[in-house]
Residue frames relative to the residue before (quaternion, step in Angstrom):
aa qw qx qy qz dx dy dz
X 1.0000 0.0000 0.0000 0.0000 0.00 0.00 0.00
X 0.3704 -0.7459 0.5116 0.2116 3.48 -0.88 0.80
X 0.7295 -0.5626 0.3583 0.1514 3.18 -1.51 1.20
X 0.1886 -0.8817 0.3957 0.1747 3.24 -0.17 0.82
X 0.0134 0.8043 -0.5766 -0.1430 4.13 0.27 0.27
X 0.5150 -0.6368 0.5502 0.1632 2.93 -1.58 1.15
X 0.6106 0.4285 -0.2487 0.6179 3.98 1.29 -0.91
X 0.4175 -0.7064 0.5661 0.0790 2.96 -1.23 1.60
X 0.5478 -0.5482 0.4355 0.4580 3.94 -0.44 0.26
X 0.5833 0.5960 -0.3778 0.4023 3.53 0.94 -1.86
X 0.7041 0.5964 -0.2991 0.2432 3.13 0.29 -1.45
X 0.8990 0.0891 -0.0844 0.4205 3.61 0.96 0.03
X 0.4597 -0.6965 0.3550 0.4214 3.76 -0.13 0.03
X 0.1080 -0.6307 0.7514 0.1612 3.84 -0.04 0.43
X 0.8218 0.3036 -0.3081 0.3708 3.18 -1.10 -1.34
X 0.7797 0.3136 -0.4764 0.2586 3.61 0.44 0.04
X 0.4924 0.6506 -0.3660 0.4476 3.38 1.80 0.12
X 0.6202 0.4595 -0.2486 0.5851 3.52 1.27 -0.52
X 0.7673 0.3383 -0.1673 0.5185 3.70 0.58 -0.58
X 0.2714 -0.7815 0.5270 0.1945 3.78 1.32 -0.59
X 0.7073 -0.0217 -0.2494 0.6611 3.65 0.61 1.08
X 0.2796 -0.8736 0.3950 -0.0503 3.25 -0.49 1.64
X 0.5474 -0.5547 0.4817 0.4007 3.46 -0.97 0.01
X 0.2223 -0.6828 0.5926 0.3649 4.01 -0.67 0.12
X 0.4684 -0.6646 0.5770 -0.0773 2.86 -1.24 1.24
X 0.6943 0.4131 -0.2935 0.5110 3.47 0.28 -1.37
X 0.6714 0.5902 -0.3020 0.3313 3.78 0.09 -0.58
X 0.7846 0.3383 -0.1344 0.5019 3.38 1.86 -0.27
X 0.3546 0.6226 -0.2572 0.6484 2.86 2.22 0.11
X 0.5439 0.5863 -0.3890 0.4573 3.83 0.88 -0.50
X 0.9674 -0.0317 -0.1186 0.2213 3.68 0.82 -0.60
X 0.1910 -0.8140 0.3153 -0.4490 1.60 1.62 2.09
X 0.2312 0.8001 -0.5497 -0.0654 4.14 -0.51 0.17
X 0.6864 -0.5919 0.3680 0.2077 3.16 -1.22 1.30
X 0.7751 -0.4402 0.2757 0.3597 3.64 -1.35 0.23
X 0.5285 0.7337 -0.0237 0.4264 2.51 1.98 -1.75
X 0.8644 0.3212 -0.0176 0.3865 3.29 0.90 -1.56
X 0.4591 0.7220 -0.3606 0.3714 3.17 2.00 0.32
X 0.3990 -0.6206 0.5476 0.3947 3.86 -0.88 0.39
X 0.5197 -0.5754 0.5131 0.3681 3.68 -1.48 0.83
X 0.2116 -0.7126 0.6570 -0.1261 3.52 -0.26 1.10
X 0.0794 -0.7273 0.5676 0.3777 3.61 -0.59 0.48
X 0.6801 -0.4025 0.3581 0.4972 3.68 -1.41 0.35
X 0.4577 0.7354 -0.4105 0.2849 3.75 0.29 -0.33
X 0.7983 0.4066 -0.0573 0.4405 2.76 0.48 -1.90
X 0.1994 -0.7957 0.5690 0.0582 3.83 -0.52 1.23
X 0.0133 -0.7108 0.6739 0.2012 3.84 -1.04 0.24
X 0.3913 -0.6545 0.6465 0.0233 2.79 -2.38 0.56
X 0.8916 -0.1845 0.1121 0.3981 3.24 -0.83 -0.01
X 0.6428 0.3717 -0.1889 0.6426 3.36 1.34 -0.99
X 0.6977 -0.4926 0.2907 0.4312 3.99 0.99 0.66
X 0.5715 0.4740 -0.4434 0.5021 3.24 0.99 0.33
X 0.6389 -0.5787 0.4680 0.1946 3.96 -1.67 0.34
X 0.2160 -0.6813 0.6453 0.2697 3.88 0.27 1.19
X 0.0340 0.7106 -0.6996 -0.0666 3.26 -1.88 0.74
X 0.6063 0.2359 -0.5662 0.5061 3.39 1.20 1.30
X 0.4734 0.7790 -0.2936 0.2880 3.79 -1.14 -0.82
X 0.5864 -0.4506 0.5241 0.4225 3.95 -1.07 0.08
X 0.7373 0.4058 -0.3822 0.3818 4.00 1.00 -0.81
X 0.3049 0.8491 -0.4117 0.1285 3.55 1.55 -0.24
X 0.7447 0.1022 -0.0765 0.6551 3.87 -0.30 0.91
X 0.6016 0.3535 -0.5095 0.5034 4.19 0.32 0.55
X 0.9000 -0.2305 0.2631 0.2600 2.19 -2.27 0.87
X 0.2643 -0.4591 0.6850 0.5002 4.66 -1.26 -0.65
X 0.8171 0.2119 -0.3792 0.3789 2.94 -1.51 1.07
X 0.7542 0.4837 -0.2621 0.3584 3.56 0.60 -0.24
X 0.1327 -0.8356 0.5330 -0.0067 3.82 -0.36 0.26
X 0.2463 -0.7535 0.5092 0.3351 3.58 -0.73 0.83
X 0.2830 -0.6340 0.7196 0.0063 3.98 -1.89 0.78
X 0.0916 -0.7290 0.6695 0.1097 3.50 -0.92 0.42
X 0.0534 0.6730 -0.7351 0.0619 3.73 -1.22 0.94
X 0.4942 -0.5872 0.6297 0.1201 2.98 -1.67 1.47
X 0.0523 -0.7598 0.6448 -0.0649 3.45 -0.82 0.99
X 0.3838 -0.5994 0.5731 0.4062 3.85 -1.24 0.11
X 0.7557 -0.5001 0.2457 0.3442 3.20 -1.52 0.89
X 0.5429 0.6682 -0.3681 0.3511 3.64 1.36 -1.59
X 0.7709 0.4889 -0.1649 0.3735 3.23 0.25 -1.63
X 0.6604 0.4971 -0.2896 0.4825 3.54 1.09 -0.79
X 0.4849 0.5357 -0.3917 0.5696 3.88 1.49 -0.56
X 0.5392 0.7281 -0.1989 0.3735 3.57 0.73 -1.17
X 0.6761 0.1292 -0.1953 0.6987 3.86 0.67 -0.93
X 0.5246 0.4558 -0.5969 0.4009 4.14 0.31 -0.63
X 0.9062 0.3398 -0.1685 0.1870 3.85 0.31 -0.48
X 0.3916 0.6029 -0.3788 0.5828 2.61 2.27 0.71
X 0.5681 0.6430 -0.3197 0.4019 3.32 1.39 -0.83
X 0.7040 0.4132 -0.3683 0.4449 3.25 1.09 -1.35
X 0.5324 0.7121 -0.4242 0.1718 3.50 0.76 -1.24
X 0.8805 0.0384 0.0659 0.4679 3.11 0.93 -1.44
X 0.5940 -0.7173 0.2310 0.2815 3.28 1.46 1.90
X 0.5496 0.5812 -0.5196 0.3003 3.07 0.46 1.25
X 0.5431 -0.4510 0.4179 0.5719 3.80 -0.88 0.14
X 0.4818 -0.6068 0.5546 0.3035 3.36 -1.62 0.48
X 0.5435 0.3931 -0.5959 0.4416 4.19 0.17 0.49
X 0.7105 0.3560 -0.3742 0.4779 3.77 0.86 -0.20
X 0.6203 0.3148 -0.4456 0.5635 3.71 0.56 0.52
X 0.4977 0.4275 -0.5249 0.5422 4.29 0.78 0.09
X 0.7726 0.4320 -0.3896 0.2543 3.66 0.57 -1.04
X 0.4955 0.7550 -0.3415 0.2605 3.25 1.27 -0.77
X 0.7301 0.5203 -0.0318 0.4419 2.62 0.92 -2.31
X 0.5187 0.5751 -0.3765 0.5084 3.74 1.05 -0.56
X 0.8009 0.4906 -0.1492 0.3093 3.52 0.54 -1.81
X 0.3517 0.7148 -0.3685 0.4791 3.24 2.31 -0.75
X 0.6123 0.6688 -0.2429 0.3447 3.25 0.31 -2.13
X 0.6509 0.4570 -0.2707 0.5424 3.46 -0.05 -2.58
X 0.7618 0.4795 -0.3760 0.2198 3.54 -0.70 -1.05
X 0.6423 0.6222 -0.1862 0.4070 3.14 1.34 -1.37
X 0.6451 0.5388 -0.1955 0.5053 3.58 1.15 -1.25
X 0.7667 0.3768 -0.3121 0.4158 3.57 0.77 -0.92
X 0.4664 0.5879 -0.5060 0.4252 3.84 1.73 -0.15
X 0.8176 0.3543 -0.2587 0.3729 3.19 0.58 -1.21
X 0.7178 0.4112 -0.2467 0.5049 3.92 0.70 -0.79
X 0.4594 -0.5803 0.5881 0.3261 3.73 0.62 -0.85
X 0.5709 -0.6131 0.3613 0.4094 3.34 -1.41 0.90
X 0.4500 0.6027 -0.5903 0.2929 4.03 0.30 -0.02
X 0.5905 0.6044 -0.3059 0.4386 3.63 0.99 -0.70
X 0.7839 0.3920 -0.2258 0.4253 3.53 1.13 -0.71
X 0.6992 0.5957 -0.1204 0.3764 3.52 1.94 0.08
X 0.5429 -0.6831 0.3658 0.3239 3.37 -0.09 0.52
X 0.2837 -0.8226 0.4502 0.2003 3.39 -0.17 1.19
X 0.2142 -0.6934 0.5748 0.3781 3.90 -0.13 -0.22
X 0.4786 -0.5518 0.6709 0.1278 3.79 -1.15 1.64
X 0.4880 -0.5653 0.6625 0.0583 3.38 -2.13 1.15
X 0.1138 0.6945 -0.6624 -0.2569 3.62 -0.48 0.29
X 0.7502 -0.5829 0.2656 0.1641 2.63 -2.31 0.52
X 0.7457 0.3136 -0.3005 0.5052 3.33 1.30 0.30
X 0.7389 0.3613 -0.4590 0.3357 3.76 1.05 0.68
């Protein structure tokens, strides 16, 4: 059973407390809707991309919009978010995501958003 955390990620800057100039948070937490503010949906019903809950697929059981990826990391670095996570009581995919999104943010100051986009590839005979 998965951990439940009472401290929302939004709710604060990690990555800028760990990095000292942070990502803004609060600005993605805006559309964001409480427990409170959810429509009774029965559990059944999954959406996908278009706001509904994939219920086949790698996104099966994540978040709309989200999808699961595996990367091979060295052990160090994986100890590394387990202990940002604890630091500041969150689940570790929300202290990998942070720290990832730090990163993204960083690359497009310096390169520009082509750097964050999928280029489309030439093939070799059209």
């Amino acid at each position: 059973m998965a951990k439940k955390y009472k401290n929302e990620l939004s709710a604060f800057d990690m990555a800028g407390t760990v990095f000292e100039n942070g990502v803004n948070t609060t600005e993605a937490s805006k559309g964001r809707r409480t427990k409170k503010e959810k429509s009774d949906k029965p559990d059944s019903m999954q959406e996908t991309s278009d706001g509904k809950r994939a219920t086949y697929g790698a996104a099966r059981g994540c978040k709309p919009g989200y999808t699961r990826h595996t990367y091979v990391l060295p052990q160090q670095m994986i100890d590394q978010v387990k202990a940002v996570a604890q630091f500041f009581c969150c689940s570790e995919v929300s202290a990998a995501e942070q720290l990832i999104q730090k990163g993204l943010d960083d690359i497009k100051k310096k390169h520009g958003k082509k750097a964050l986009t999928l280029q489309k590839t030439q093939t070799l005979f059209g």
